[in-house]
N, C-alpha and C positions, 0 to 999 in steps of 0.2 A: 504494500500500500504506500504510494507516494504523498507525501504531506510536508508542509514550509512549514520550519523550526520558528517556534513563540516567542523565540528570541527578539528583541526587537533591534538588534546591530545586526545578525546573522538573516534572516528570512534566508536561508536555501533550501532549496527543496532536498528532500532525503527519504530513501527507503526505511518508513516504519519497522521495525522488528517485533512488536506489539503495536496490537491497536490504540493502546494509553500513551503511546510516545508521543512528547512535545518537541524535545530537542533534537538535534541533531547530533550533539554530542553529548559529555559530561564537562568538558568545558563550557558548555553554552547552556545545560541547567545549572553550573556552579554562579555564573556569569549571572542570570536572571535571578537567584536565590539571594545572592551578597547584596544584588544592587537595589534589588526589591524595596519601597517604603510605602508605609504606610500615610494613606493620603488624613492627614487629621483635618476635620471642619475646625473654620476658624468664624465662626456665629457663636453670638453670645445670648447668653440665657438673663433677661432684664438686664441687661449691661455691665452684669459683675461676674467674674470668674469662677467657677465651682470651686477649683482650689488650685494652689500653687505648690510648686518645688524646685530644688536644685538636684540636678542628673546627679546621681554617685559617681559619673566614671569621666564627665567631661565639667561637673560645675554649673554647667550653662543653668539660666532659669526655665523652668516650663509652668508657663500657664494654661491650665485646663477649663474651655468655655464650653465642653456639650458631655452631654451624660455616655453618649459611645464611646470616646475615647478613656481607655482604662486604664492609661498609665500611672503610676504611682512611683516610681521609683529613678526610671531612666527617661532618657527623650528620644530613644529610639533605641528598637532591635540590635542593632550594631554595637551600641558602646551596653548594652545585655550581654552580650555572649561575651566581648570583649573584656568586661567585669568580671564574667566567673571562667571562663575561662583560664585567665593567670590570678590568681587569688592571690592576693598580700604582694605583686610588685607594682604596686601606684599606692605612694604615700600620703595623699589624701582621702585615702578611702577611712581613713582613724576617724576625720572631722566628725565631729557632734552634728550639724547643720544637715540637717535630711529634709528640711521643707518642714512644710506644713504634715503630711502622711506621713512624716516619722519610718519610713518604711513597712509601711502596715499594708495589707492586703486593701483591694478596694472596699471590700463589704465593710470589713474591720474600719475601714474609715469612715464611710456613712453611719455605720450605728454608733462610729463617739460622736459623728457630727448630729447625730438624731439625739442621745443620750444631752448633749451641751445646750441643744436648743430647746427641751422641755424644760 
């Protein structure tokens, strides 16, 4: 079965070996895997941010405005893996400063923020 690779650098046509094949190689699912992001909405809920934090693994701030996006801890997939990964060689990973979500799971963070506001 002939089929163009979902790559979006490569599109070449290639003989399927399974009918679930997208790529044409493994470089070119490795390629669409790394480079993959997540599209976050950037619309805000009455003009105030659900909640904020600082990435563990780059600092940056992230602000969270819609209830889909579930991050709590990093600002993207990448500096995730990147973080566990290599454990204990990035020296700011010691800081106290975790945001707002403290590193807490997202539910865990709605029911202190549900808890705070009764």
């Amino acid at each position: 079965m002939i089929k163009e690779c979902a790559n979006p650098k490569c599109k070449k046509s290639f003989q399927a070996k399974r009918k679930t094949q997208k790529y044409c190689s493994g470089k070119c699912r490795k390629y669409v895997e790394k480079n993959k992001n997540v599209d976050h909405e950037e619309t805000k809920i009455d003009g105030v941010p659900l909640r904020e934090f600082y990435c563990r693994e780059c600092g940056g701030r992230v602000v969270i405005k819609t209830e889909k996006d579930k991050r709590t801890v990093f600002c993207c997939v990448q500096h995730e893996r990147k973080y566990w990964k290599h454990p204990g060689t990035y020296s700011h990973r010691g800081t106290t400063n975790l945001g707002m979500s403290g590193g807490m799971s997202l539910n865990s963070l709605k029911r202190r923020e549900k808890l705070i506001l009764e």
